[in-house]
C-alpha positions as CSV (number, residue, x, y, z in Angstrom):
1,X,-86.6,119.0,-26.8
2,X,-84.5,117.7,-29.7
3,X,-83.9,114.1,-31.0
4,X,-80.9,112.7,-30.1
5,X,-78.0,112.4,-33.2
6,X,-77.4,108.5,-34.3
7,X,-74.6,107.4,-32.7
8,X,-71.8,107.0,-35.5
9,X,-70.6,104.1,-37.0
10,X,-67.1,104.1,-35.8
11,X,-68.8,103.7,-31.8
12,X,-70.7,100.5,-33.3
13,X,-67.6,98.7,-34.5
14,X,-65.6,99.4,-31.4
15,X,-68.1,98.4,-29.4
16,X,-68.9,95.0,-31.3
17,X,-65.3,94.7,-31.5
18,X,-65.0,95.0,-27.1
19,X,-68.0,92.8,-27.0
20,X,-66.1,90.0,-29.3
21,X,-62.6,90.7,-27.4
22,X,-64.9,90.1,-23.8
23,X,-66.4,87.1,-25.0
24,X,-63.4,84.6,-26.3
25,X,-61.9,86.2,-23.4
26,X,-64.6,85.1,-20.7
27,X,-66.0,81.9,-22.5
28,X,-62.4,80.8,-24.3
29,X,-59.7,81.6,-21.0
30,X,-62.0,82.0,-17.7
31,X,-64.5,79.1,-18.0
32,X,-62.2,76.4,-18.8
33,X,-60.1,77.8,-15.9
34,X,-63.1,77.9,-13.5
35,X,-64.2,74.1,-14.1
36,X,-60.4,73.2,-13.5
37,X,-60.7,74.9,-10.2
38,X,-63.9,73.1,-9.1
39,X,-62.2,69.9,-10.9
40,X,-59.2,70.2,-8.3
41,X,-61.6,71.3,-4.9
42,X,-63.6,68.7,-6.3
43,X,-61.1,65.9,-6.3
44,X,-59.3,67.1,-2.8
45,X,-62.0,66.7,-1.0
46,X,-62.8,63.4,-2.6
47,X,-59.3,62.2,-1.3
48,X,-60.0,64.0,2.0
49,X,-63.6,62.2,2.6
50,X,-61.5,58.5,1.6
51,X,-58.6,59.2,4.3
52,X,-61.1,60.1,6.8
53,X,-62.9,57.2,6.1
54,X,-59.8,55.1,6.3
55,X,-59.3,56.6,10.3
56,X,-62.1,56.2,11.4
């Protein structure tokens, strides 16, 4: 059984360069968007929980 070959450099930078793109793109767009989300369910059922109240 032979030793595996090094992977080349080129695969290195592109995948550093994926991992970098994936990150900014998870941490920088997606997480902000996420708490806004739960910000907004958040605050509706607030609202919702202060009418009832009201009602009843």
């Amino acid at each position: 059984m032979k030793p595996k070959p090094p992977v080349p450099l080129w695969r290195w930078v592109v995948w550093y360069a994926t991992l970098g793109v994936a990150l900014v793109l998870f941490y920088g767009l997606f997480t902000p968007f996420w708490f806004g989300l739960r910000s907004l369910a958040w605050l509706a059922e607030f609202r919702s929980r202060r009418r009832a109240g009201r009602a009843a």
